[in-house]
matplotlib code that plots the C-alpha trace (Angstrom):
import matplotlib.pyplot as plt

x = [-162.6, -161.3, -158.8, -157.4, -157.2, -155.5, -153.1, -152.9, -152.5, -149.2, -147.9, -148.7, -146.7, -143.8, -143.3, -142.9, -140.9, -138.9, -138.3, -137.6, -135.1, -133.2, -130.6, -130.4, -129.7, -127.2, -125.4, -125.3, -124.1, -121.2, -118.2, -116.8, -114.5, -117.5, -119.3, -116.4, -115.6, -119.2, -119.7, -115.5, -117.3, -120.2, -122.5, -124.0, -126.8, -126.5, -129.7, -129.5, -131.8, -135.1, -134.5, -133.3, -130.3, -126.5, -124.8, -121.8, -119.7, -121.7, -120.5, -117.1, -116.2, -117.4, -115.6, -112.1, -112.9, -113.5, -116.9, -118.9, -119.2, -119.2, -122.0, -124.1, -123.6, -124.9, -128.0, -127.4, -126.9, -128.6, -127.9, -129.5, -127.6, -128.5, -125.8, -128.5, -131.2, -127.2, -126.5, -126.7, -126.9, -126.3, -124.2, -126.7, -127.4, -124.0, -120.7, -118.0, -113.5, -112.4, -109.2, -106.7, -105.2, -101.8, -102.8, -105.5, -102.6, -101.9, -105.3, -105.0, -102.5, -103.1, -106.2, -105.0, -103.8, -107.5, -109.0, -111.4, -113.0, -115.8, -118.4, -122.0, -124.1, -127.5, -130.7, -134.1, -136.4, -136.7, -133.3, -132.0, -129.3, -126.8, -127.1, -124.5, -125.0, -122.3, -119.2, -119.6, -116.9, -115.8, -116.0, -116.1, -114.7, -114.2, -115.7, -117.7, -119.1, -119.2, -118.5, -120.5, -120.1, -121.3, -122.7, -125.4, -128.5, -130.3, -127.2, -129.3, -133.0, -134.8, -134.7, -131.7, -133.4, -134.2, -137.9, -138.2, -137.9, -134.4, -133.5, -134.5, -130.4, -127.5, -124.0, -120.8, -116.9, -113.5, -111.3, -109.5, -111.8, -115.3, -116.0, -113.2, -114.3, -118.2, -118.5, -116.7, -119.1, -120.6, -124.7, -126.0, -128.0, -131.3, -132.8, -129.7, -129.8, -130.4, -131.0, -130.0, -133.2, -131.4, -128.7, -127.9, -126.3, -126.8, -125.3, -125.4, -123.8, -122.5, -123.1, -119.9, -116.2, -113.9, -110.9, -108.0, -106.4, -104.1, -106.5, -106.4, -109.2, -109.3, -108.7, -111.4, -111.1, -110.5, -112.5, -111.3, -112.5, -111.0, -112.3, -113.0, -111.8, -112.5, -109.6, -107.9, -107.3, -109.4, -108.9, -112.1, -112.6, -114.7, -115.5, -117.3, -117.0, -114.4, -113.6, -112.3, -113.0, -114.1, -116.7, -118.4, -122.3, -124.9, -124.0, -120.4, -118.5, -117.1, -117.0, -117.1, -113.6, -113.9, -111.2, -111.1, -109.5, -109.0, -108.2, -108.1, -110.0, -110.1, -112.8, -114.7, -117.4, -120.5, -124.0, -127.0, -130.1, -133.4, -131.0, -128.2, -124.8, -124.5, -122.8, -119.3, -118.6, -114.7, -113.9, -111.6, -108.8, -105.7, -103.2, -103.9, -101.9, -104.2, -107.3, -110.3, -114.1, -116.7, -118.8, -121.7, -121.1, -119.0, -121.8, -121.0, -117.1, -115.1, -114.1, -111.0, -108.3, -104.7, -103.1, -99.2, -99.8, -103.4, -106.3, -109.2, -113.2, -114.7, -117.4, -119.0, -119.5, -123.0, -123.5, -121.6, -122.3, -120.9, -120.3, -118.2, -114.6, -113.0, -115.7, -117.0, -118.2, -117.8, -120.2, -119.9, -121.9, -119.9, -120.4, -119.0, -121.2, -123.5, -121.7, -125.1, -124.3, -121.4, -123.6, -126.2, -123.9, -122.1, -125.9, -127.1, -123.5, -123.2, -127.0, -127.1, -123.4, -124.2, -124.7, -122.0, -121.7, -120.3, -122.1, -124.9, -127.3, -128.4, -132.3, -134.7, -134.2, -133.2, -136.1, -136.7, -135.8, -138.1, -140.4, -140.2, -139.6, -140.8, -140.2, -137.8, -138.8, -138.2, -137.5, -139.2, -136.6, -137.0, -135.9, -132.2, -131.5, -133.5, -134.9, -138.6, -139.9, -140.0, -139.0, -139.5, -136.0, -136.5, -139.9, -139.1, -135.3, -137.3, -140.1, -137.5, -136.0, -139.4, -139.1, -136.0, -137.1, -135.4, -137.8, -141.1, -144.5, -146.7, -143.3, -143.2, -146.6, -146.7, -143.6, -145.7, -148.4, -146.0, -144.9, -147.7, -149.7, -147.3, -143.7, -143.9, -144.0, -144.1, -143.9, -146.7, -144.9, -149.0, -149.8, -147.3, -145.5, -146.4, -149.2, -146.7, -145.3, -148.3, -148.4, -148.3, -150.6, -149.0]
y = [4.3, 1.1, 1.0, 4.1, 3.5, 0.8, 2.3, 5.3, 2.5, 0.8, 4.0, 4.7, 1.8, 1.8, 5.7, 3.9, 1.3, 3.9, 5.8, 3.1, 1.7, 4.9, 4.0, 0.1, 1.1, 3.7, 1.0, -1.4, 0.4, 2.8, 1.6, 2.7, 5.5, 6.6, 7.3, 9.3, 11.3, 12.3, 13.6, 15.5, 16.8, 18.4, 16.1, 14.6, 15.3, 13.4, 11.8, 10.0, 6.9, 9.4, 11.6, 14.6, 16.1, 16.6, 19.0, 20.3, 19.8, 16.1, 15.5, 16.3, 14.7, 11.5, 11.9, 12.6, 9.5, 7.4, 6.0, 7.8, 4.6, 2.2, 3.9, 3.9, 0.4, 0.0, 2.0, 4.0, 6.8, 7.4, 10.4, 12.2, 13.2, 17.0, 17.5, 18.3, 20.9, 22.9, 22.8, 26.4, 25.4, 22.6, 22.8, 23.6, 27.2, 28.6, 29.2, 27.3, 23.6, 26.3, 26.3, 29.4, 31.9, 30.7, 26.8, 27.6, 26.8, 23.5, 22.4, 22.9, 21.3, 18.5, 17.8, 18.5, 14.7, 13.1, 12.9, 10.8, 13.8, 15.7, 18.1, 18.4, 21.0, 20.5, 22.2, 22.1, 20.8, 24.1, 24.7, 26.7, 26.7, 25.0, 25.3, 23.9, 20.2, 19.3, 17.3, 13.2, 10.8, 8.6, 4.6, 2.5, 3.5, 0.4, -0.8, -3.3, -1.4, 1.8, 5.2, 5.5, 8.0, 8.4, 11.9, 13.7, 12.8, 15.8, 17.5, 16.0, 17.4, 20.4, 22.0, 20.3, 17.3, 13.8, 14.5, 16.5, 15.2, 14.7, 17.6, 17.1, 16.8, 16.2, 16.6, 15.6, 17.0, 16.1, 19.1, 20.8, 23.6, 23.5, 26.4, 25.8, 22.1, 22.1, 22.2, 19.2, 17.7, 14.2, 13.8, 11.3, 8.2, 9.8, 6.1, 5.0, 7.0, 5.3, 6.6, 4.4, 3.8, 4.9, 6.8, 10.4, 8.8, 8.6, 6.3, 7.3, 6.0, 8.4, 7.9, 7.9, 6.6, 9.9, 10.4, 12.7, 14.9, 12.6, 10.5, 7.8, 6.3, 7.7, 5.6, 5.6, 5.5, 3.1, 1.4, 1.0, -2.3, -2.0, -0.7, 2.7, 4.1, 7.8, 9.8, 9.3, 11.9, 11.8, 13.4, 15.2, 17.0, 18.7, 22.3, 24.0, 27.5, 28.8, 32.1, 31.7, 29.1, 31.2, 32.6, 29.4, 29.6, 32.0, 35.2, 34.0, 34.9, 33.0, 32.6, 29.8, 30.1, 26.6, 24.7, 21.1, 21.1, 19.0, 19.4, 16.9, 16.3, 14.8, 11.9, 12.7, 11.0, 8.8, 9.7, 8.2, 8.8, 6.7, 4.0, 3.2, 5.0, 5.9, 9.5, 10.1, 13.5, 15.2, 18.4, 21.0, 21.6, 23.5, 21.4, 19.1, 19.4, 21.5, 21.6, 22.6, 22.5, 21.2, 23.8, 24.4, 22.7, 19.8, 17.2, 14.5, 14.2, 11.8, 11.3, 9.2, 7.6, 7.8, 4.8, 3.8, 6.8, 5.7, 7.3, 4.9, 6.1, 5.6, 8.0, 10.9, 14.2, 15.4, 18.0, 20.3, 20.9, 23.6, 26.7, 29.1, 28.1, 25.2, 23.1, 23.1, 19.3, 17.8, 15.0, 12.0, 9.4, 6.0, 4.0, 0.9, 1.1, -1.5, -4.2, -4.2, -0.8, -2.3, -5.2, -2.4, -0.7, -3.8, -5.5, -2.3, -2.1, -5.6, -5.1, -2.0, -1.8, -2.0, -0.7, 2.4, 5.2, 3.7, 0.6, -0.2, -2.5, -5.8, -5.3, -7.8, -11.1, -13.9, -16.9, -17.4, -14.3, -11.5, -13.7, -12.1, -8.4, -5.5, -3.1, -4.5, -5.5, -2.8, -2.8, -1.0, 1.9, -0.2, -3.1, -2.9, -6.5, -6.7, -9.5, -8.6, -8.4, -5.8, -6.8, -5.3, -3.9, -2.2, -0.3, 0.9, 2.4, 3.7, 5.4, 7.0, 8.4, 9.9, 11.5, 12.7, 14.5, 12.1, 9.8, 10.4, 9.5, 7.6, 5.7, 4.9, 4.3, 1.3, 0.2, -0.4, -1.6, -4.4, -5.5, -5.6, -7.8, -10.4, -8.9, -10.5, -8.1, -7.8, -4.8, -4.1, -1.9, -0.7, 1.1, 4.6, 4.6, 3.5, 1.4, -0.2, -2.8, -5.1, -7.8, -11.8, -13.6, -16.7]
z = [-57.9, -56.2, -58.9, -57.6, -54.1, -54.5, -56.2, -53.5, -51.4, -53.0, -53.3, -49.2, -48.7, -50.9, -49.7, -46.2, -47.3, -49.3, -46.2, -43.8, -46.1, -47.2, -44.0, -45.0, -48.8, -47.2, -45.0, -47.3, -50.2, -48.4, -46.7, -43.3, -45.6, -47.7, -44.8, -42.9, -46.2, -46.6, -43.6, -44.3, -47.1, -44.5, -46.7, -43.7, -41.3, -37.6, -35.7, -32.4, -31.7, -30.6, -34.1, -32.6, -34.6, -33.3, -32.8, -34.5, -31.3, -30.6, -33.7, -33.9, -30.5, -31.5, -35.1, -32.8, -30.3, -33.4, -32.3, -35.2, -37.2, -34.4, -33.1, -36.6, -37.2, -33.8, -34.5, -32.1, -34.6, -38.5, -41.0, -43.7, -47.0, -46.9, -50.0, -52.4, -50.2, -49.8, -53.0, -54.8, -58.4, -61.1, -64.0, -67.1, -66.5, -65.1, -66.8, -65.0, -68.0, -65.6, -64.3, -62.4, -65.9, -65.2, -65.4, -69.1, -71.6, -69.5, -69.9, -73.7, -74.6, -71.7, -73.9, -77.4, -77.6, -76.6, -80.4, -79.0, -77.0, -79.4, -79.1, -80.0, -82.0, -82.8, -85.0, -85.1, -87.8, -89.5, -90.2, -87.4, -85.1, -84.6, -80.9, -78.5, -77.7, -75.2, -75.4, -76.3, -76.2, -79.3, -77.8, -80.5, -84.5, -86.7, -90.4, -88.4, -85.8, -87.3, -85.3, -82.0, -79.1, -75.5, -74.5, -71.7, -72.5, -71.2, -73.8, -77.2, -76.2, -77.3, -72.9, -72.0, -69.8, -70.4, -70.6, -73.7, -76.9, -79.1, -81.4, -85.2, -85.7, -83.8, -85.2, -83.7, -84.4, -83.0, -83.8, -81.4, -81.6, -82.0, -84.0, -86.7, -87.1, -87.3, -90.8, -90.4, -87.6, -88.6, -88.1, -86.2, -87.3, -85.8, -85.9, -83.7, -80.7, -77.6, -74.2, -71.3, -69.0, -65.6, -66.2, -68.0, -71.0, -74.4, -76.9, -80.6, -83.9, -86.2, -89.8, -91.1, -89.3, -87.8, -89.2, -88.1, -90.3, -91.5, -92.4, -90.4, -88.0, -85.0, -81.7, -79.5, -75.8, -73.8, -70.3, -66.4, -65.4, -61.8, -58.7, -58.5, -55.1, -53.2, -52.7, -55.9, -58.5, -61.6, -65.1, -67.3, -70.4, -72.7, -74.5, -72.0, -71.2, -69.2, -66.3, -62.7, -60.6, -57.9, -60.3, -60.6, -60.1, -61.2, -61.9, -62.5, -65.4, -68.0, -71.6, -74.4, -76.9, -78.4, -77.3, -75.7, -72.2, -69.5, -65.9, -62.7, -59.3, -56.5, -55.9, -52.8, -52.6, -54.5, -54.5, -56.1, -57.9, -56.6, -54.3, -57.2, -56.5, -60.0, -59.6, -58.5, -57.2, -57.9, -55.5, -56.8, -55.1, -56.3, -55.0, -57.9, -61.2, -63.7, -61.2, -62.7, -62.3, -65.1, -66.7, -69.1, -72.2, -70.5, -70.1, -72.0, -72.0, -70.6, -66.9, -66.6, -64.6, -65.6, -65.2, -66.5, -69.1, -70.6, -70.0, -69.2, -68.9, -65.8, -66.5, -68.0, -67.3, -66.3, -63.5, -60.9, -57.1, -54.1, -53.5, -55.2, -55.6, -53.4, -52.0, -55.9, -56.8, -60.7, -60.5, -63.4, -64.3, -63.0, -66.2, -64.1, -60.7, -62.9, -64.9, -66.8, -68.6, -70.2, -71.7, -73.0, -74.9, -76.2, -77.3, -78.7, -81.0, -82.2, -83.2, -84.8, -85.7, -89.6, -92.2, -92.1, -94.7, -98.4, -97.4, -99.6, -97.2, -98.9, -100.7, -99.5, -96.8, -96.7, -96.8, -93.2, -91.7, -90.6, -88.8, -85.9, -87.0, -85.3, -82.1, -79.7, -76.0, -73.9, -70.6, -67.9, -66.1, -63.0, -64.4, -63.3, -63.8, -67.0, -66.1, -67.2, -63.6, -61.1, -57.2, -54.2, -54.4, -57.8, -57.5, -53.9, -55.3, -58.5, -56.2, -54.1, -57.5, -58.1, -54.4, -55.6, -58.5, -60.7, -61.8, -63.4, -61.5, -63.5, -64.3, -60.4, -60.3, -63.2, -61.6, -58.1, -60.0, -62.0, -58.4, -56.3, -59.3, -60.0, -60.7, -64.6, -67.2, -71.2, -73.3, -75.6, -78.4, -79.3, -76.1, -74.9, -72.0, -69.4, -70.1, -72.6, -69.5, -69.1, -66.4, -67.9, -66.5, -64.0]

ax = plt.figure().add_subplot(projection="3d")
ax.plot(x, y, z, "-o")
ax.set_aspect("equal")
plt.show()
């Protein structure tokens, strides 16, 4: 009993805290520009200092005599992001690439030339399917490394979320259409898929190299390593269905041909999941060459920047916002927000990178080696800085993600529990999750 009211206790406080801090982690993660295109984007809710909310008119006379921001960084002034309570749907059960009729043979051939943008089928342990499995992204294809993609996530599981478990087999193509090439797909290394412990993504090594049809290896993408800025126009792929933009949404219709396309948007604004920016949010807009939204089936392709005729990920594909039409959001995971994703996917290749198919792998060890085998550490969701202790910082964010809806609770819980006792952690690969993180005794 006193065990659990101290731990209704932490969590009384870190809700607090979580609450209290929501404007701090705002401020201090969005620039002056962020803030203003937000609130263009009617993303924004306004408060004065007593909590009573502004009016459209307030609002737009301070916005036209320029003191909306001086105003907030005075205190004077706090908002709410409301974007999600207006939105009217996400991307998993609606049709929606779509692009205007007259622009559809654009986006073709715009994508025909991206080999390194697959798709996904999967089946269940009995046999049956294949059912559809998003779009993935080839990243790395040598004889060293072996063949590994980046996809959704929720796009590998059994209900299409990153709570349920894995499908029994996951097969990945790269032809232009999906339906022609998927007895041509290549099946995952079950034992090599790794989910990142924050983001949507999924990282997974193929079992065999990809090839054109030439025969020759084909070139994966390439990274951005710059700064990604708002108001720039991004480019996005995949083999989702397609219709009418301004049928997007339930009850919209569309249809699924096969064929990889690709379309551009314009980058609005960032959001975040718990209190890390990690989503990027693209609005359609037809003035754009080949404008297009992201639709079911798209999770899991590349979002990219175009730069001096390369096309460079930035991100990934993995939900869609707004109303019907204009006003319609593509949101992408930012694979960059964090340089710490970029050494996750680096470790977990240069570890698992061998053996590839045709390789036979060496029979027994070396004297001296396998000392130490067994389960890998792993780290607690929380942990951003992997540093095998949970801060202040890192339960509050990961508690507000469990507010959120995008973060489970007894997750949240340990992660209070970790802090409150000591911050020090190990992982105990005998107990489940998430009695699995233990606290080291100091």
């Amino acid at each position: 009993m006193e065990h659990a009211m101290k731990k209704n206790r932490i969590l009384a406080v870190l809700v607090a805290l979580a609450s209290f801090s929501a404007i701090a982690a705002q401020l201090g993660s969005l620039s002056d520009e962020q803030i203003l295109s937000l609130d263009q984007a009617g993303c924004l809710t306004w408060f004065d200092q007593n909590g009573g909310q502004l009016s459209v008119a307030q609002v737009e006379e301070l916005r036209n005599n320029g003191t909306l921001i001086e105003l907030l960084r005075a205190g004077t002034l706090s908002f709410k992001d409301e974007f999600r309570r207006k939105e009217p749907f996400v991307s998993v059960p609606a049709p929606k690439i779509l692009v205007e009729s007259e622009d559809d043979q654009a986006s073709r051939d715009l994508a025909a030339s991206f080999e390194f943008l697959g798709f996904g089928a999967s089946y269940n342990a009995e046999g049956g399917g294949p059912f559809r499995a998003g779009s993935c992204t080839l990243v790395r294809n040598n004889a060293q490394d072996g063949a590994w993609i980046l996809t959704s996530h929720h796009a590998t599981t059994v209900n299409a979320d990153t709570e349920s478990e894995t499908r029994a087999v996951l097969k990945y193509g790269f032809a232009v259409n999906c339906y022609e090439g998927l007895d041509e797909a290549i099946t995952a290394d079950h034992a090599r898929i790794f989910y990142h412990p924050i983001q949507d993504i999924a990282l997974i090594k193929l079992e065999s190299l990809v090839y054109d049809s030439g025969g020759s290896l084909i070139t994966p993408i390439e990274f951005y390593t710059g700064e990604l800025t708002l108001n720039s126009t991004l480019l996005f792929g995949g083999y989702g269905q397609i219709g009418l933009p301004s049928q997007a949404g339930p009850g919209g219709t569309g249809y699924r041909d096969g064929y990889r396309r690709a379309a551009r948007g314009f980058l609005r604004w960032f959001g975040w999941v718990g209190m890390e920016m990690n989503i990027g949010f693209m609005e359609y807009q037809t003035a754009i060459p080949i404008a297009g939204i992201a639709c079911a089936g798209d999770s899991g392709g590349f979002t990219a920047i175009e730069e001096d005729g390369r096309v460079l990920m930035v991100g990934m594909n993995d939900q869609v916002r707004g109303a019907l039409g204009e006003l319609t959001y593509t949101g992408f995971e930012r694979l960059g927000y964090n340089p710490g994703f970029f050494d996750w996917m680096n470790d977990i290749i240069a570890e698992n990178g061998t053996p590839t198919e045709g390789e036979t792998p060496t029979e027994g060890e070396p004297e001296g080696e396998g000392e130490n085998e067994g389960e890998l550490p792993v780290l607690h969701p929380a942990d951003i800085n992997a540093d095998f202790r949970i801060v202040m910082g890192e339960a509050i964010g990961y508690l507000a993600g469990w507010q959120q809806g995008s973060n489970p609770m007894n997750h949240a819980i340990r992660a209070a529990y970790l802090w409150q006792n000591g911050e020090a952690y190990t992982y105990n690969a005998e107990e489940a999750p998430p009695l699995c993180w233990t606290l080291i005794d100091n």
